[in-house]
N, C-alpha and C positions, 0 to 999 in steps of 0.2 A: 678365452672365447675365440672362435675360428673366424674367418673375414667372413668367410660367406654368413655367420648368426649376425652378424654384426651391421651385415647391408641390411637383414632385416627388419632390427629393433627399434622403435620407433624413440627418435630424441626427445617427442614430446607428446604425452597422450592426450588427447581432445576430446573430452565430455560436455554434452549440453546439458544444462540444469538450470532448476530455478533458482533465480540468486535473487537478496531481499537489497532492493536498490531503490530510492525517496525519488520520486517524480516530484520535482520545484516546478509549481505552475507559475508564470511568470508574471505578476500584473501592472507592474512598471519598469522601465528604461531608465529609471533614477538609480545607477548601481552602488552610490553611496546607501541609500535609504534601503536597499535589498540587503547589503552586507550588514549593515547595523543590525536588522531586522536578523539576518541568519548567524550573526556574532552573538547576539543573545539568547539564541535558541542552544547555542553549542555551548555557552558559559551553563547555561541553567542545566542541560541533560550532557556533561561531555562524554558519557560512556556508551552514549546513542550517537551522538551529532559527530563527536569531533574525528575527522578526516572522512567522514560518511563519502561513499560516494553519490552523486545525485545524476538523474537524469533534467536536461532543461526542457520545459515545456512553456514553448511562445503561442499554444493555441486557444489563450486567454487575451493575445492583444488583438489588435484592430489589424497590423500588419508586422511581419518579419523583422525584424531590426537589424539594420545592414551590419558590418564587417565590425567597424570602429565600437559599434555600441556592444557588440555582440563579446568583443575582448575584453571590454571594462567591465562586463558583467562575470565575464569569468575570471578576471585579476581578481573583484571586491570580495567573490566565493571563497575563493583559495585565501584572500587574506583573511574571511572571517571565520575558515577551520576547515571548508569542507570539502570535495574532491571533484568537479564537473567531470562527468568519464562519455556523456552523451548528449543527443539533442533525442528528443521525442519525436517521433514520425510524424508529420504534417502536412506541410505541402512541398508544392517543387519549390520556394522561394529556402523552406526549411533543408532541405536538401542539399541545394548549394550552397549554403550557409556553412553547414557539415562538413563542407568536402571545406570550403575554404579554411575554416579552422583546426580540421583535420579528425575533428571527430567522427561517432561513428553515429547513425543512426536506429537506436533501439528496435528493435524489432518487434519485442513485446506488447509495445503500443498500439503498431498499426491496426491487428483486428479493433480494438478497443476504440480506436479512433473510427473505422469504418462503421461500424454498429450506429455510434451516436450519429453520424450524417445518413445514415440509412434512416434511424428514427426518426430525425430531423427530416427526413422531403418526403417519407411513408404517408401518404394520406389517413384522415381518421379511420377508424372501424366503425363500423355500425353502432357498437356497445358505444363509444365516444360521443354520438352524436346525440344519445339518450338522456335526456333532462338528468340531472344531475340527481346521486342518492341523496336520502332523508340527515338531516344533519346527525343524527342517533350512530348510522351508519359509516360518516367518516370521519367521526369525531374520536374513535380510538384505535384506530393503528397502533399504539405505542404501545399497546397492552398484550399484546396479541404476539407469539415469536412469528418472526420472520421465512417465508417459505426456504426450502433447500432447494440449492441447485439442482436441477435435476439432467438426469443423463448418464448414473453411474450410480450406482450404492456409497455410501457415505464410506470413509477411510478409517480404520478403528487403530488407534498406537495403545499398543497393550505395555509397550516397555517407556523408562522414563526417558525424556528428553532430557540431554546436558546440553552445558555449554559449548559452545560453539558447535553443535546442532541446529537441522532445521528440518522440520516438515513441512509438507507442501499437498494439500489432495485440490487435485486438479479437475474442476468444475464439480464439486460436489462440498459435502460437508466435510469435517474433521472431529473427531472424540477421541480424545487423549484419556486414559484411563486412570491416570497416573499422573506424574509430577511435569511440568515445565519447568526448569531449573532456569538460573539467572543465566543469563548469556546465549539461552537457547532459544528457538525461533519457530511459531508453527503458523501456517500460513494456510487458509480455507479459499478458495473461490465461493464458496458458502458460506454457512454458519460454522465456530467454532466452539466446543463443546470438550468442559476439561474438567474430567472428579477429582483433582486434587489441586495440591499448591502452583499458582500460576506464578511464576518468579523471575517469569523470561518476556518476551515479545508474542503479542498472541494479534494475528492481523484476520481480518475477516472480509469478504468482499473485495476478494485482489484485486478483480476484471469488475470493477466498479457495481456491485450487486449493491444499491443501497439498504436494501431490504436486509440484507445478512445481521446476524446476531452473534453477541461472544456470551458465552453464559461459567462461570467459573466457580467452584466452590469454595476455596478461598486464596483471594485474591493480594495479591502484593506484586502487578505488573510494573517492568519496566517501562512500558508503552501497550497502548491496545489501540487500531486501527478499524475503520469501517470502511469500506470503499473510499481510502483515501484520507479521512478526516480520521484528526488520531489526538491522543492526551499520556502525556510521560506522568510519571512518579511523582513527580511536583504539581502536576493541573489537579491532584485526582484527591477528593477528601480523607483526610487524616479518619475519620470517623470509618468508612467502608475498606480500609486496610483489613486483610484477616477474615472478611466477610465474603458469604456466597452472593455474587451479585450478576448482574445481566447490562449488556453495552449494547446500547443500537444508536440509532440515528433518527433525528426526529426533527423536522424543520434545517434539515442541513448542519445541525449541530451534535456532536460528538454526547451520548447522554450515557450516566452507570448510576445505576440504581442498586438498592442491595433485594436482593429476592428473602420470597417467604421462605420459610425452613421451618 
């Protein structure tokens, strides 16, 4: 190779992509009781958890937690399997916090975290301020699939997912037509929607869509998530293994039901 191809090749090529990383929302400064708590998550799934990388998210406490606490939190992680690579975007106080410890501040976050304070100080709508619907009316959500992202046509995978694979449809749905194999990863900002064996991680609602749905026809996931709330291979009943079934969220809680066929 001649000097001059050689000033041009690049030592290291940089792509931006979706990468599938667990946002630890933080809800105590006890980092004994955090590490226990996340040592038994990692003993129970270790082919999920252990050396996972995590992002931290303190926009669950009351205020920042300075230097000192902020390092025992990351000692207790690291001893109980898993990898802190970031803090979650927050405030200025989360910021300096980042620089002190040297991480780096997710960037994925920030819209996600902007939305919810924009909802939060958004005055009602008109439709808000209207006597509330007939109990008939908002008594079954549950029943009902969950609308799509909209702003895109849904994303179709005609071929199968292996492992160490991931999909990703970006503000829209996802339909796998085929297989999700174990080790492989598909990920909807929508609903997720898969006609064969799900054997992999199938997450739904990345940018926090509670509404989203995973619908699978037969099921043997390693994990399935909904805007954040998720259940591995061991939460999920022995009985719905193999079966075509449907995941949403209902009262904040992770639900999988087996559908009709």
């Amino acid at each position: 190779m001649s000097a001059a191809a050689a000033d041009y090749e690049q030592a290291g090529e940089l792509k931006i992509g979706q990468v599938g990383i667990a946002n630890l929302r933080i809800r105590t400064l006890d980092a004994a009781r955090l590490a226990g708590e996340m040592r038994e998550r990692v003993q129970r799934a270790p082919k999920l958890f252990e050396r996972a990388a995590v992002v931290l998210d303190f926009g669950g406490l009351a205020q920042t937690p300075d230097l000192v606490t902020a390092r025992a939190l990351l000692d207790g992680l690291r001893e109980a399997g898993v990898l802190p690579v970031a803090l979650a975007y927050g405030t200025a106080d989360t910021e300096r916090l980042a620089e002190q410890l040297g991480l780096p501040l997710l960037a994925k976050f920030r819209a996600q975290y902007e939305r919810d304070e924009d909802a939060a100080l958004a005055p009602p709508s008109p439709a808000a301020k209207r006597s509330p619907a007939p109990a008939a009316e908002t008594a079954a959500p549950a029943a009902a699939a969950g609308p799509a992202v909209t702003g895109s046509p849904g994303l179709i995978q005609s071929a199968p997912v292996r492992s160490g694979q991931q999909v990703y449809a970006d503000n829209r749905d996802l339909t796998v037509l085929t297989t999700v194999g174990a080790g492989a990863e598909v990920i909807a900002d929508g609903s997720v929607h898969i006609y064969g064996p799900l054997r992999g991680r199938a997450l739904a609602g990345a940018q926090g869509n509670e509404k989203a749905r995973i619908f699978c026809r037969e099921f043997h996931a390693e994990l399935v998530a909904i805007a954040g709330h998720y259940k591995v291979l061991e939460d999920i009943p022995k009985e719905l293994r193999g079966k075509a079934v449907q995941v949403w969220l209902e009262d904040g809680q992770l639900t999988i039901a087996a559908l009709d066929t």
